[in-house]
C-alpha positions in Angstrom: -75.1 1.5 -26.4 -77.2 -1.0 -27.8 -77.4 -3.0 -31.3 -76.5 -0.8 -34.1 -75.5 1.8 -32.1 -72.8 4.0 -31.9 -70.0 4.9 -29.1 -67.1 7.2 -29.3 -64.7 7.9 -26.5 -61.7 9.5 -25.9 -58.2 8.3 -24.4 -57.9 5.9 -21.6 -61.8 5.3 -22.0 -64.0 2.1 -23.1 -66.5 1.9 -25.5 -69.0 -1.0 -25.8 -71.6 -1.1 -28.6 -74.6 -4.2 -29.2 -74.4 -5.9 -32.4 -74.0 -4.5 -35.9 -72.9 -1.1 -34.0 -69.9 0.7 -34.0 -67.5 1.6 -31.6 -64.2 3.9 -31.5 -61.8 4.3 -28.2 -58.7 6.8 -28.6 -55.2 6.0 -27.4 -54.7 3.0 -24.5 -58.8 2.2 -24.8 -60.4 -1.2 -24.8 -63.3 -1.0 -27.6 -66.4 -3.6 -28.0 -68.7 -4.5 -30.2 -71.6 -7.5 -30.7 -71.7 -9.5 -33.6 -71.0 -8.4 -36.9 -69.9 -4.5 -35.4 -67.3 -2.5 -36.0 -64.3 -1.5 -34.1 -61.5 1.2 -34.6 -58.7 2.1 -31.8 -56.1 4.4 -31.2 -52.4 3.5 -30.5 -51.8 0.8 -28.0 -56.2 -0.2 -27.6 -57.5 -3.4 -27.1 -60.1 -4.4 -30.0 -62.6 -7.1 -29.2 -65.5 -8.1 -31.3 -67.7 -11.1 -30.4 -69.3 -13.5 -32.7 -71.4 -16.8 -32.1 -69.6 -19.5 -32.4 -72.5 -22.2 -34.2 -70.8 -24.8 -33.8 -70.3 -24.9 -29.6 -73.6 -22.7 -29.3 -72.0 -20.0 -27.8 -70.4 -16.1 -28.1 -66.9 -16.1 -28.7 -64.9 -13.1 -28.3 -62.2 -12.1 -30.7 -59.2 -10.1 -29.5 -56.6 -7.6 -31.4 -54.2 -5.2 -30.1 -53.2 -1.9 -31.9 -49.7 -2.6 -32.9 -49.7 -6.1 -32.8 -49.9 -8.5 -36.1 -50.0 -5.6 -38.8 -53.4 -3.8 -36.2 -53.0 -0.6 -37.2 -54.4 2.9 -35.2 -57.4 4.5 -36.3 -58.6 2.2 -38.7 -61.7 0.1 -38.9 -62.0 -3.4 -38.4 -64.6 -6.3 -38.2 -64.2 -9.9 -38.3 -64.2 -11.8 -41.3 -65.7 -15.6 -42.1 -62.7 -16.6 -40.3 -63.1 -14.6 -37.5 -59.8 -12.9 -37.8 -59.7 -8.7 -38.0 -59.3 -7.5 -41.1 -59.9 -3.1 -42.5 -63.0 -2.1 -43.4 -62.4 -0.7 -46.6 
């Protein structure tokens, strides 16, 4: 899907949205999204959201796993200044 679009799939599946879009992947999913997106997974998914990286002039991609480091299942995230996932609220 492209930028500021929207993806939704179910177990097992991925789901890769352009940025400012949003993207959701159930259980065991890998979910990603462009710079300044949205991601939410079910239990045991890989969350990635990329971001440019100004200083090396380059995409970075940021990684997160459901169940891992306080990730929790079906809850938005995005990346803040930091680049680190934190819950949409």
């Amino acid at each position: 899907v492209g930028n500021g679009g929207t993806a939704t799939v179910g177990n097992g599946g991925t789901a890769t949205v352009g940025d400012y879009g949003t993207a959701t992947v159930g259980d065991y999913g890998i979910v990603t999204v462009g710079n300044g997106g949205t991601v939410t997974g079910g239990e045991n998914a890989e969350l990635r959201i990329r971001w440019y990286d100004y200083g090396a002039e380059r995409y970075r991609t940021a990684i997160a796993y459901v169940g891992e480091n306080g990730i929790k299942p079906n809850t938005p995230y995005r990346l803040n200044d930091e680049h680190q996932f934190v819950e949409v609220v």
